[in-house]
PDB file with one MODEL, atoms N, CA, C and O in Angstrom:
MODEL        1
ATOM      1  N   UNK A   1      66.084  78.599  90.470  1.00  0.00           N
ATOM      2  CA  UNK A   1      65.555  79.896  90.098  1.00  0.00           C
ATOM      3  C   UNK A   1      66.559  80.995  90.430  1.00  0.00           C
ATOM      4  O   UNK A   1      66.628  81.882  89.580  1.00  0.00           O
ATOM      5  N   UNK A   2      67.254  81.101  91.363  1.00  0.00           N
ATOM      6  CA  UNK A   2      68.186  81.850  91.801  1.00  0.00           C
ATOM      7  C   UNK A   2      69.349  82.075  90.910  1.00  0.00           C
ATOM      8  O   UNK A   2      69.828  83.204  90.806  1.00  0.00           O
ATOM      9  N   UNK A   3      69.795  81.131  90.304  1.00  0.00           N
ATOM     10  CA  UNK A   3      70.592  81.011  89.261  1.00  0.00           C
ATOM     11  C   UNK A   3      70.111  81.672  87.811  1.00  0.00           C
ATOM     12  O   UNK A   3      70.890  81.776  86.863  1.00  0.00           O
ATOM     13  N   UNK A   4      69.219  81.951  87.781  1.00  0.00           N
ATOM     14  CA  UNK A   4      68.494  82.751  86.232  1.00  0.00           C
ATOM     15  C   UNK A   4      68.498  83.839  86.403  1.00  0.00           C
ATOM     16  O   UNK A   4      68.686  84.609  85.461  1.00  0.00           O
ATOM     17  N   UNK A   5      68.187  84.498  88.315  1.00  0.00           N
ATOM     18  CA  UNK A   5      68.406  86.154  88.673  1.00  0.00           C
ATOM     19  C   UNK A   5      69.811  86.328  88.519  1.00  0.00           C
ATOM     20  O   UNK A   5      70.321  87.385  88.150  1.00  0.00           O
ATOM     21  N   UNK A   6      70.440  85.283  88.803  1.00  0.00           N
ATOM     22  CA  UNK A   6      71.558  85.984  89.002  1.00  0.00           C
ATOM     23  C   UNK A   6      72.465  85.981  87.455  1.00  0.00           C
ATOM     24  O   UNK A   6      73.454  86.670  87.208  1.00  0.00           O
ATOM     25  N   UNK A   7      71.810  85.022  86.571  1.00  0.00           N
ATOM     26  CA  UNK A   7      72.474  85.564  85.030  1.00  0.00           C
ATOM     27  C   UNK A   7      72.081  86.906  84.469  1.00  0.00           C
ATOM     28  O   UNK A   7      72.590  87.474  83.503  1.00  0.00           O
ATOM     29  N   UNK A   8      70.717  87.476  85.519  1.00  0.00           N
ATOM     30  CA  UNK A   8      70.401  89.026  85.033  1.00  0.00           C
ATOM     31  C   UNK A   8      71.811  90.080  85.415  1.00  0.00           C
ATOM     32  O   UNK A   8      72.275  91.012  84.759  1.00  0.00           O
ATOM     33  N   UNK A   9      72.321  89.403  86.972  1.00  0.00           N
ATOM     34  CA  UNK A   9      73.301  90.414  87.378  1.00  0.00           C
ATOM     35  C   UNK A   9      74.793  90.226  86.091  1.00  0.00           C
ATOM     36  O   UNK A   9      75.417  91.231  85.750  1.00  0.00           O
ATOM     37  N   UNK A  10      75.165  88.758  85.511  1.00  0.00           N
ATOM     38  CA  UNK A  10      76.514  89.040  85.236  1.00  0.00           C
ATOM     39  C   UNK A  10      76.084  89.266  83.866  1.00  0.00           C
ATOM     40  O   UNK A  10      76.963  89.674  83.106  1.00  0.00           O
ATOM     41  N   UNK A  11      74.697  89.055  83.296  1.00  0.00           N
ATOM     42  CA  UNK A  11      74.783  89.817  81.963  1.00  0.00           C
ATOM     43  C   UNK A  11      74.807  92.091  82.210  1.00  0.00           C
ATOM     44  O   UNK A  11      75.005  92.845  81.257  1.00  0.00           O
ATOM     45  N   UNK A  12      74.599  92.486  83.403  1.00  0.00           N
ATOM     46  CA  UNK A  12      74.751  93.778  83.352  1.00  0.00           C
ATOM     47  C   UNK A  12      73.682  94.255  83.924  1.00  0.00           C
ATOM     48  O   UNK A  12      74.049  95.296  84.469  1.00  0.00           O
ATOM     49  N   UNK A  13      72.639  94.104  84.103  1.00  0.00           N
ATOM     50  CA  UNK A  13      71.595  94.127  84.788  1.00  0.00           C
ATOM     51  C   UNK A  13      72.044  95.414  86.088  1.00  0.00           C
ATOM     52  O   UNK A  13      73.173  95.521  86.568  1.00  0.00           O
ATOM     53  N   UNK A  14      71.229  96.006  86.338  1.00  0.00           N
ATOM     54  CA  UNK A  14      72.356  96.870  87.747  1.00  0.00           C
ATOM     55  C   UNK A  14      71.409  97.478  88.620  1.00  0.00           C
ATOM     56  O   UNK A  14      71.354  98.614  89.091  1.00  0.00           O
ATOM     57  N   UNK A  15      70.515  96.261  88.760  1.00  0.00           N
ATOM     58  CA  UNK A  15      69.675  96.445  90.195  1.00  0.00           C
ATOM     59  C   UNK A  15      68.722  94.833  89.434  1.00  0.00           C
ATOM     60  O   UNK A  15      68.243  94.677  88.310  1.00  0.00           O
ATOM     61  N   UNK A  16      68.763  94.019  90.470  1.00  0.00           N
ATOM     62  CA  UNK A  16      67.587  92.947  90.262  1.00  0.00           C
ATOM     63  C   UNK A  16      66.960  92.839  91.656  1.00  0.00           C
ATOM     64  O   UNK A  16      67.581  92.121  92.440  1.00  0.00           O
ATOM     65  N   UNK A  17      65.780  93.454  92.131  1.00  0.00           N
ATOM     66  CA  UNK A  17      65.077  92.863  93.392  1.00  0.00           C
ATOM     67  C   UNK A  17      64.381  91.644  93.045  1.00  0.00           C
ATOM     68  O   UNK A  17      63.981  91.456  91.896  1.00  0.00           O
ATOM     69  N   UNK A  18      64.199  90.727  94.064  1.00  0.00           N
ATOM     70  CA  UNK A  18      62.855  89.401  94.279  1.00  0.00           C
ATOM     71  C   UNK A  18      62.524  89.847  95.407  1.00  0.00           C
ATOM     72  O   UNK A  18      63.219  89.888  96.423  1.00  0.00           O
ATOM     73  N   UNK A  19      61.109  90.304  95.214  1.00  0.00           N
ATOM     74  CA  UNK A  19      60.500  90.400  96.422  1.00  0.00           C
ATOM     75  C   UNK A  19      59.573  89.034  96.879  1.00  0.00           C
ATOM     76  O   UNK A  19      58.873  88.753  95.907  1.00  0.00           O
ATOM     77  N   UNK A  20      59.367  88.276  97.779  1.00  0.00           N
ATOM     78  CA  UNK A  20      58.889  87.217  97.997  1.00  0.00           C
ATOM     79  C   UNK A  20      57.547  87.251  99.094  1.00  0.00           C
ATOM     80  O   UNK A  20      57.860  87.432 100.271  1.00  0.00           O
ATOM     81  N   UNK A  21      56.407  87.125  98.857  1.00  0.00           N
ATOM     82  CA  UNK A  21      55.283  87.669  99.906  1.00  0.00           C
ATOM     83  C   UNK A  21      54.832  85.779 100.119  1.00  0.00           C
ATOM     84  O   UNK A  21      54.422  84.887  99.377  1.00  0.00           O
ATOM     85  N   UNK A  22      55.265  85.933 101.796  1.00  0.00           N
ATOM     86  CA  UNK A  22      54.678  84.396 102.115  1.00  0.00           C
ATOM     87  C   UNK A  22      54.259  85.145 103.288  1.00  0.00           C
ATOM     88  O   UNK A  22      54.378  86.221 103.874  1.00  0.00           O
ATOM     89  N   UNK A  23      53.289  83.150 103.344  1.00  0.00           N
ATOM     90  CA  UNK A  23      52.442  83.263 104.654  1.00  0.00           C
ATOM     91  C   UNK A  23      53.269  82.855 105.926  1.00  0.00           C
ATOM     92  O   UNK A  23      52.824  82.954 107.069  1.00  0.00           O
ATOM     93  N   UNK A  24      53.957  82.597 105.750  1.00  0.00           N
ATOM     94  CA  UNK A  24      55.274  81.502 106.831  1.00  0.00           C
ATOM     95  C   UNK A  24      56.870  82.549 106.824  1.00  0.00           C
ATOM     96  O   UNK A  24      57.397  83.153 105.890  1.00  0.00           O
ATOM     97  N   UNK A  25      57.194  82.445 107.964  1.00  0.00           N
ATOM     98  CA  UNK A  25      58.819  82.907 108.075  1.00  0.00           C
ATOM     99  C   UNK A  25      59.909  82.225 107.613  1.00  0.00           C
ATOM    100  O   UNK A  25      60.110  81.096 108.060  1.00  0.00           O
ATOM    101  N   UNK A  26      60.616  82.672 106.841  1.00  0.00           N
ATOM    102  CA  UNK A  26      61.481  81.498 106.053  1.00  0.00           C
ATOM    103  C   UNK A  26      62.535  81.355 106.904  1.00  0.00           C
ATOM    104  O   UNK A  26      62.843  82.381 107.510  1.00  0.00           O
ATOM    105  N   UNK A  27      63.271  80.231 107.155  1.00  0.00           N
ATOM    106  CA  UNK A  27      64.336  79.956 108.235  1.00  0.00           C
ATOM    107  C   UNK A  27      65.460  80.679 108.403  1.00  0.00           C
ATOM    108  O   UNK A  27      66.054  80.637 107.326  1.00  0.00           O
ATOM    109  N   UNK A  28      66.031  81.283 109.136  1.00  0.00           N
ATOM    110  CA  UNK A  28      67.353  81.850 108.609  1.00  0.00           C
ATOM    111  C   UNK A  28      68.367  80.753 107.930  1.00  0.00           C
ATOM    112  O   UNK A  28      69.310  81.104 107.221  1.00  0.00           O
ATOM    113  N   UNK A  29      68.096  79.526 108.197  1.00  0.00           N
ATOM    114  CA  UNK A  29      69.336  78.853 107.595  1.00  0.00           C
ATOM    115  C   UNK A  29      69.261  79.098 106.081  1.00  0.00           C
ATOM    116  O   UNK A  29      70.250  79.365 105.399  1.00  0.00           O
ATOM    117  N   UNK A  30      67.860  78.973 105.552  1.00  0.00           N
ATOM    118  CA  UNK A  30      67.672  79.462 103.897  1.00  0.00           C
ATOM    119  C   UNK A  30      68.065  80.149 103.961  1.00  0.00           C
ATOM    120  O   UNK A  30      69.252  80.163 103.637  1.00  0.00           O
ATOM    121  N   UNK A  31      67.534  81.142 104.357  1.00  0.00           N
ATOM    122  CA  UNK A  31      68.195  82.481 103.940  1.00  0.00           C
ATOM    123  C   UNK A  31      70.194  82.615 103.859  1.00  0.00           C
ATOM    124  O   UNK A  31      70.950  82.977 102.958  1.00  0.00           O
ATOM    125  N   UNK A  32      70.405  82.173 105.126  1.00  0.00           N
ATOM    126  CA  UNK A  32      71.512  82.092 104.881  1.00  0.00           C
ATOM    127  C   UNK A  32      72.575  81.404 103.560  1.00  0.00           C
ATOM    128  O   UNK A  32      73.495  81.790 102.839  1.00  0.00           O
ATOM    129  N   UNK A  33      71.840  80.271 103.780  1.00  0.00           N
ATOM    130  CA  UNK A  33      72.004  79.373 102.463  1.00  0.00           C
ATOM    131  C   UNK A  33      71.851  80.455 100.298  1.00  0.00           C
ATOM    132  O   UNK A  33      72.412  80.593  99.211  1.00  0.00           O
ATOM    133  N   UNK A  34      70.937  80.746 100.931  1.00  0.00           N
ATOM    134  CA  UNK A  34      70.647  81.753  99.284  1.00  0.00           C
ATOM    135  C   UNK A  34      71.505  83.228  99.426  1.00  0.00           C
ATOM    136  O   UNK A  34      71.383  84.104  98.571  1.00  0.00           O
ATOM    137  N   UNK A  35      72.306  83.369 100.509  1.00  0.00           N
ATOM    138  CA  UNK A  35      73.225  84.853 100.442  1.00  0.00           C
ATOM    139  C   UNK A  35      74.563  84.196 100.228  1.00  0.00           C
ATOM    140  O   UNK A  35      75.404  84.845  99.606  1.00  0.00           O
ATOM    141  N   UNK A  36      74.949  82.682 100.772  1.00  0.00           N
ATOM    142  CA  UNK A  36      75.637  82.356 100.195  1.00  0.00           C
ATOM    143  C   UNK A  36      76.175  81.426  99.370  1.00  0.00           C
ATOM    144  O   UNK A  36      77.236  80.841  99.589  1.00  0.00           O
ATOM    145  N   UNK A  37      74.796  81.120  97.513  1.00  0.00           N
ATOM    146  CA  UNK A  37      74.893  81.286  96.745  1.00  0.00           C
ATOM    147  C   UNK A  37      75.193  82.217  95.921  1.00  0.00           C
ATOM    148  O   UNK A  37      75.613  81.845  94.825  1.00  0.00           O
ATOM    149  N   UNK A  38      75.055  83.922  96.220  1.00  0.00           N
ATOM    150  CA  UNK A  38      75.027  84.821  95.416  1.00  0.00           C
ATOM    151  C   UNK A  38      76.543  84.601  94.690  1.00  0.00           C
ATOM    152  O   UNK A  38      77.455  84.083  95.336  1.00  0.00           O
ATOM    153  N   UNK A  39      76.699  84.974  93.508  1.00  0.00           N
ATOM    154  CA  UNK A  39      78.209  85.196  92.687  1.00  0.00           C
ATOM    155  C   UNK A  39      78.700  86.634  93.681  1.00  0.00           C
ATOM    156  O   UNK A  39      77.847  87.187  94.373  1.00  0.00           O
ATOM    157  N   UNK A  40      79.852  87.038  93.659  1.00  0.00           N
ATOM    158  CA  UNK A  40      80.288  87.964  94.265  1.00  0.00           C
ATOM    159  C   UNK A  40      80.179  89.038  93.080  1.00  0.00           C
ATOM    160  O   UNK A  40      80.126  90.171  93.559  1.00  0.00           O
ATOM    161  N   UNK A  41      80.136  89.030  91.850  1.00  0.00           N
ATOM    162  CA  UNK A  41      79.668  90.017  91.290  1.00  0.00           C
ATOM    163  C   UNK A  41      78.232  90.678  91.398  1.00  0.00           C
ATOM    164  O   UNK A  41      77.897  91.828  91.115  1.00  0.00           O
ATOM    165  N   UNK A  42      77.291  89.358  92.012  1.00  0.00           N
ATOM    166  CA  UNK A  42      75.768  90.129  91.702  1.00  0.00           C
ATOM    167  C   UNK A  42      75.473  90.757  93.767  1.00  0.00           C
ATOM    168  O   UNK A  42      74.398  90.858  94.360  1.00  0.00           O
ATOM    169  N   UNK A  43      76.421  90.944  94.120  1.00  0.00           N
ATOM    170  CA  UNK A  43      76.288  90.844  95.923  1.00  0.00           C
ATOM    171  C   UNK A  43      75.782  92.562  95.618  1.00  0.00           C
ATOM    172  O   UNK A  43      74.657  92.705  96.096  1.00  0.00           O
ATOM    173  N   UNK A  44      76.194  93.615  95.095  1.00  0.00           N
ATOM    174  CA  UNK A  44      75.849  94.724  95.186  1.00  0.00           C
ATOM    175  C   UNK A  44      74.173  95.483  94.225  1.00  0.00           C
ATOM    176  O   UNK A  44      73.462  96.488  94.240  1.00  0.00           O
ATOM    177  N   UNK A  45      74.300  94.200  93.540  1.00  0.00           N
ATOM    178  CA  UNK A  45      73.394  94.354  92.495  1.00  0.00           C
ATOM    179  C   UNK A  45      71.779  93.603  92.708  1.00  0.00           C
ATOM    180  O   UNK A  45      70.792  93.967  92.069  1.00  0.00           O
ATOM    181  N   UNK A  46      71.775  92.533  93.708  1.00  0.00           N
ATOM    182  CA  UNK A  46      70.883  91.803  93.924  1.00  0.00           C
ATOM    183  C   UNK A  46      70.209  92.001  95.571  1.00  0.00           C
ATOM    184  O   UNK A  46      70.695  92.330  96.653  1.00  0.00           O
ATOM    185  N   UNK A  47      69.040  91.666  95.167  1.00  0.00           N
ATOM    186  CA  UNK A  47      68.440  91.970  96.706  1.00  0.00           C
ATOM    187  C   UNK A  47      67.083  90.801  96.992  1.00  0.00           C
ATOM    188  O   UNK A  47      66.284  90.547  96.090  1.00  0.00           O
ATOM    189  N   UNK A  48      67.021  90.388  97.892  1.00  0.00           N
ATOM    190  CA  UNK A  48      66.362  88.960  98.450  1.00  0.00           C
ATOM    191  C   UNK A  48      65.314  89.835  99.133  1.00  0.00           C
ATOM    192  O   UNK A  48      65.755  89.986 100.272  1.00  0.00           O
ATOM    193  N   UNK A  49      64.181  90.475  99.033  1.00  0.00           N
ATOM    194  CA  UNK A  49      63.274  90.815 100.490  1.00  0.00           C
ATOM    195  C   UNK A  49      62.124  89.522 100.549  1.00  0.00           C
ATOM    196  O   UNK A  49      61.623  89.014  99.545  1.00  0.00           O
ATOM    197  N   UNK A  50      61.838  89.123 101.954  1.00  0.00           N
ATOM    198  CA  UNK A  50      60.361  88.225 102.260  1.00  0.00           C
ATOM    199  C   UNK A  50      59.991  89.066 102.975  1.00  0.00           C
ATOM    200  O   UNK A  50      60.601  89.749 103.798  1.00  0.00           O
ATOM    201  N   UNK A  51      58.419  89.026 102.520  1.00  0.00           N
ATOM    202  CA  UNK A  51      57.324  90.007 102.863  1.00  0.00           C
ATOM    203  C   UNK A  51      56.316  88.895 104.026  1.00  0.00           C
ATOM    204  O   UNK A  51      55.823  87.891 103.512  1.00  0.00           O
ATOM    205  N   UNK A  52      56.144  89.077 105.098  1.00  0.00           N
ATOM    206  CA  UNK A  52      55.207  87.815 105.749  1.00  0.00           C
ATOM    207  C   UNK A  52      54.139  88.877 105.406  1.00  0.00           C
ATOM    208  O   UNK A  52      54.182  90.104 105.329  1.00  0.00           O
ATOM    209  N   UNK A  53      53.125  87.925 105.221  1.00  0.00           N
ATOM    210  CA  UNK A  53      51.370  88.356 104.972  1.00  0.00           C
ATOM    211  C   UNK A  53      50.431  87.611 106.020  1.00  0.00           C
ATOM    212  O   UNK A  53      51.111  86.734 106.553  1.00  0.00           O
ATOM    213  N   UNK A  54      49.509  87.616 106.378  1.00  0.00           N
ATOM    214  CA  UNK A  54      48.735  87.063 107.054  1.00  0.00           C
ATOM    215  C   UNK A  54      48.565  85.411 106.248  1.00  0.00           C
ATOM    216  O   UNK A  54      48.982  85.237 105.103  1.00  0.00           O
ATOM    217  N   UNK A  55      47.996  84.465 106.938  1.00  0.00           N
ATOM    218  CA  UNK A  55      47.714  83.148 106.275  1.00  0.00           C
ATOM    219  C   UNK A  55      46.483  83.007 105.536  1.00  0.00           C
ATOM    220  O   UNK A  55      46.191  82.232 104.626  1.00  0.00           O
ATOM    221  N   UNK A  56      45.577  84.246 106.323  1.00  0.00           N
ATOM    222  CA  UNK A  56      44.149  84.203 105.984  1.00  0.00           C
ATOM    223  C   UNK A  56      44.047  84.782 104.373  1.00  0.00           C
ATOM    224  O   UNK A  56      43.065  84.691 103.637  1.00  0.00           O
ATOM    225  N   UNK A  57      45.353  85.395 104.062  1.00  0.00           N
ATOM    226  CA  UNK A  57      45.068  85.769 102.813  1.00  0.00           C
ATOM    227  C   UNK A  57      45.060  84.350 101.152  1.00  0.00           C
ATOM    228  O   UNK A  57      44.600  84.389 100.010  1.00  0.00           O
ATOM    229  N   UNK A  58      45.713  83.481 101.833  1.00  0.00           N
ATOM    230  CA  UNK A  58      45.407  82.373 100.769  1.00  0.00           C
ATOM    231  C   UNK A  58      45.412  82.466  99.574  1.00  0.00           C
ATOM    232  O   UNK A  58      46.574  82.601  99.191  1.00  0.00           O
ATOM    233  N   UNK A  59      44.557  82.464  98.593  1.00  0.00           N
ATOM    234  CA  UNK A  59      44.420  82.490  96.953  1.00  0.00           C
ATOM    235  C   UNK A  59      44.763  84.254  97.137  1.00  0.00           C
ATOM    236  O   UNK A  59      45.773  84.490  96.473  1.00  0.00           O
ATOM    237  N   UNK A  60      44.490  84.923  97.495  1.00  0.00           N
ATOM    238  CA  UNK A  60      44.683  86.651  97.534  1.00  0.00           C
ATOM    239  C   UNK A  60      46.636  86.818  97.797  1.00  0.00           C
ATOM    240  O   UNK A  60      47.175  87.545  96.964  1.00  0.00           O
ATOM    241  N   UNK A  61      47.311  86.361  98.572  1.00  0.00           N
ATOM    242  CA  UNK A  61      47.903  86.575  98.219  1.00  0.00           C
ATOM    243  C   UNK A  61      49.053  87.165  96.692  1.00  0.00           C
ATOM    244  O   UNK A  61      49.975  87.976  96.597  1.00  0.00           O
ATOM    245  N   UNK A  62      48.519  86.457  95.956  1.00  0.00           N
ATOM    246  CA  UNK A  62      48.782  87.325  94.372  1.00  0.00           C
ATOM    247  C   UNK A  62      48.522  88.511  94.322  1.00  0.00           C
ATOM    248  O   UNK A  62      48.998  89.059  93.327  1.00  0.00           O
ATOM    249  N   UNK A  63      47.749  89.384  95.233  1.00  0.00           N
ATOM    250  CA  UNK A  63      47.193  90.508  95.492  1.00  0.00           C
ATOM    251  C   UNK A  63      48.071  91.279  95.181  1.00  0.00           C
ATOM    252  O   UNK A  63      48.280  91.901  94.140  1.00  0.00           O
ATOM    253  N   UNK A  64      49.083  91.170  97.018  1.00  0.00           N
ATOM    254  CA  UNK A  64      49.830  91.428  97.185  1.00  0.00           C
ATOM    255  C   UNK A  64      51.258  92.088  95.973  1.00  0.00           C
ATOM    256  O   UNK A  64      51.860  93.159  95.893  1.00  0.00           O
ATOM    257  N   UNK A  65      51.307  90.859  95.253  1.00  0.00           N
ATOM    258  CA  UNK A  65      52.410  91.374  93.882  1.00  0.00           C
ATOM    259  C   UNK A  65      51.861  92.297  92.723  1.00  0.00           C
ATOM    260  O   UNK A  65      52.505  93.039  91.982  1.00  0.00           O
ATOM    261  N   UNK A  66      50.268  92.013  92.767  1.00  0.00           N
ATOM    262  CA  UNK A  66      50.177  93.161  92.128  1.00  0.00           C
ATOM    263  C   UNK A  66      50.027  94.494  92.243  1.00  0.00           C
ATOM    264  O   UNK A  66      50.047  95.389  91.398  1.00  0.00           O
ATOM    265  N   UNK A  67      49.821  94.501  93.801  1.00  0.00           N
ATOM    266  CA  UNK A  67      49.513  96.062  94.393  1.00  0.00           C
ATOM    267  C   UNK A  67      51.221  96.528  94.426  1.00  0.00           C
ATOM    268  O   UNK A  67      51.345  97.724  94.688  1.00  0.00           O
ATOM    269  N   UNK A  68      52.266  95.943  94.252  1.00  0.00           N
ATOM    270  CA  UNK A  68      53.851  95.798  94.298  1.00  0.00           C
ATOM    271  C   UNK A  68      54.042  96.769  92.721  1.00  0.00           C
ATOM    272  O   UNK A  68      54.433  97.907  92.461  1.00  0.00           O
ATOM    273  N   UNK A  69      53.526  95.594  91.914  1.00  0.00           N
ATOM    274  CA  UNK A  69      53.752  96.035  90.450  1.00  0.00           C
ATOM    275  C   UNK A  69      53.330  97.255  90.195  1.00  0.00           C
ATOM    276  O   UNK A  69      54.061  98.018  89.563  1.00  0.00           O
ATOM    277  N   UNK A  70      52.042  97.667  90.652  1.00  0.00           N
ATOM    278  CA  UNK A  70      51.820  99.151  89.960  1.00  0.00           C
ATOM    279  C   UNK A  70      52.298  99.983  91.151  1.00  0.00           C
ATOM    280  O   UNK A  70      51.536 100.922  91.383  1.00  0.00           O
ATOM    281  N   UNK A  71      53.144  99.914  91.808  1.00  0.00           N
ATOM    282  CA  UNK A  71      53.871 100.609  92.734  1.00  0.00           C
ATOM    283  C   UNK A  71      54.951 101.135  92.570  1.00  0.00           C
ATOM    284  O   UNK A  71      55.396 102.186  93.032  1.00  0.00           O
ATOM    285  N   UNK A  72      55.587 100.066  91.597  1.00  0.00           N
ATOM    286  CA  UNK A  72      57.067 100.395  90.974  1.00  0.00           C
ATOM    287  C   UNK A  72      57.222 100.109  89.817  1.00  0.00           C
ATOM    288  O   UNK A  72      58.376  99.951  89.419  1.00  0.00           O
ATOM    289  N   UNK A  73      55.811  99.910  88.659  1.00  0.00           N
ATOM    290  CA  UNK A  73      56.407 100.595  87.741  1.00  0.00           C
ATOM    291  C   UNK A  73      56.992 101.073  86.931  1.00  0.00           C
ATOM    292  O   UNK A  73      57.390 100.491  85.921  1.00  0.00           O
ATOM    293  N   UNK A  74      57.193 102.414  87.246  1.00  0.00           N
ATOM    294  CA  UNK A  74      58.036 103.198  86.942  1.00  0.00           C
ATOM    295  C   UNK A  74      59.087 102.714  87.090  1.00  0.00           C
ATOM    296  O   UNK A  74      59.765 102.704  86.063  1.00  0.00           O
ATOM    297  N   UNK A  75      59.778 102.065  88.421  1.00  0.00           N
ATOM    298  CA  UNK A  75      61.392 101.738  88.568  1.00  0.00           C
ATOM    299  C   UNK A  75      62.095 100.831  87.675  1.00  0.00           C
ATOM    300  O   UNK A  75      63.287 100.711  87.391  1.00  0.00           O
ATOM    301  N   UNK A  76      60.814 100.093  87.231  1.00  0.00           N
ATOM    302  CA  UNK A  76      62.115  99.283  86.676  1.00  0.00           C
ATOM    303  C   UNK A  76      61.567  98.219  85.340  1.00  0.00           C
ATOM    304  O   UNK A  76      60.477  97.649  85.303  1.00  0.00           O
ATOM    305  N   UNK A  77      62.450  98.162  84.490  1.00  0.00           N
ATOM    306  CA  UNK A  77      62.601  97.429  83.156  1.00  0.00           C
ATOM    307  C   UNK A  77      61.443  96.581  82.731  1.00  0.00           C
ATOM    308  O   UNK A  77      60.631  96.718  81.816  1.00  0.00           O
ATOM    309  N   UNK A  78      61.650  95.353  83.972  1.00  0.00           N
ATOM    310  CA  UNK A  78      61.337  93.642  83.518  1.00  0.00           C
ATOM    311  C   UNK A  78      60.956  93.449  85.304  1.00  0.00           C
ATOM    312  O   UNK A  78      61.708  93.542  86.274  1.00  0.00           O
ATOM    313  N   UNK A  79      59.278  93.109  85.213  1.00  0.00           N
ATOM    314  CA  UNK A  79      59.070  91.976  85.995  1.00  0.00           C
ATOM    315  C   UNK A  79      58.875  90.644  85.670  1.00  0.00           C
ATOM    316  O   UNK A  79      58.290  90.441  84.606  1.00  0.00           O
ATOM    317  N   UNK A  80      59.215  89.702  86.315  1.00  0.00           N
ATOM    318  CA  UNK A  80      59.060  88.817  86.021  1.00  0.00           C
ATOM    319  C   UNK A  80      57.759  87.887  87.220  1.00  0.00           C
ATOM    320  O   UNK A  80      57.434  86.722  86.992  1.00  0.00           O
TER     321      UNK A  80
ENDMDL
END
């Protein structure tokens, strides 16, 4: 999946966020691991945030992305 954001950055794209809302802390080694996949062209253009949520939120979590979506909108093009 990371590889499809990042054909948004070298087709021209010039801001792509993934915002990611989990119930769990993702490891730093992932993380580390997915900053260094980025292409060095999409490093200024791309942005990784994880959102931790409570666990209790479960099936609601989706909530979450949509209270995101009509938040921003305005900012930007294409959610996916």
């Amino acid at each position: 999946v990371l590889d499809a954001y990042q054909d948004l950055c070298v087709t021209g794209a010039s801001k792509v966020d993934v915002v990611i809302h989990a119930t769990v802390a993702y490891p730093v080694t992932l993380i580390d691991l997915l900053n260094s996949r980025l292409l060095p062209v999409c490093r200024d253009v791309f942005s990784l945030t994880v959102v931790l949520k409570s666990p209790s939120l479960r099936l609601h979590l989706v909530d979450c992305h949509r209270e995101l979506f009509y938040e921003k909108l305005d900012d930007y093009d294409l959610f996916i």
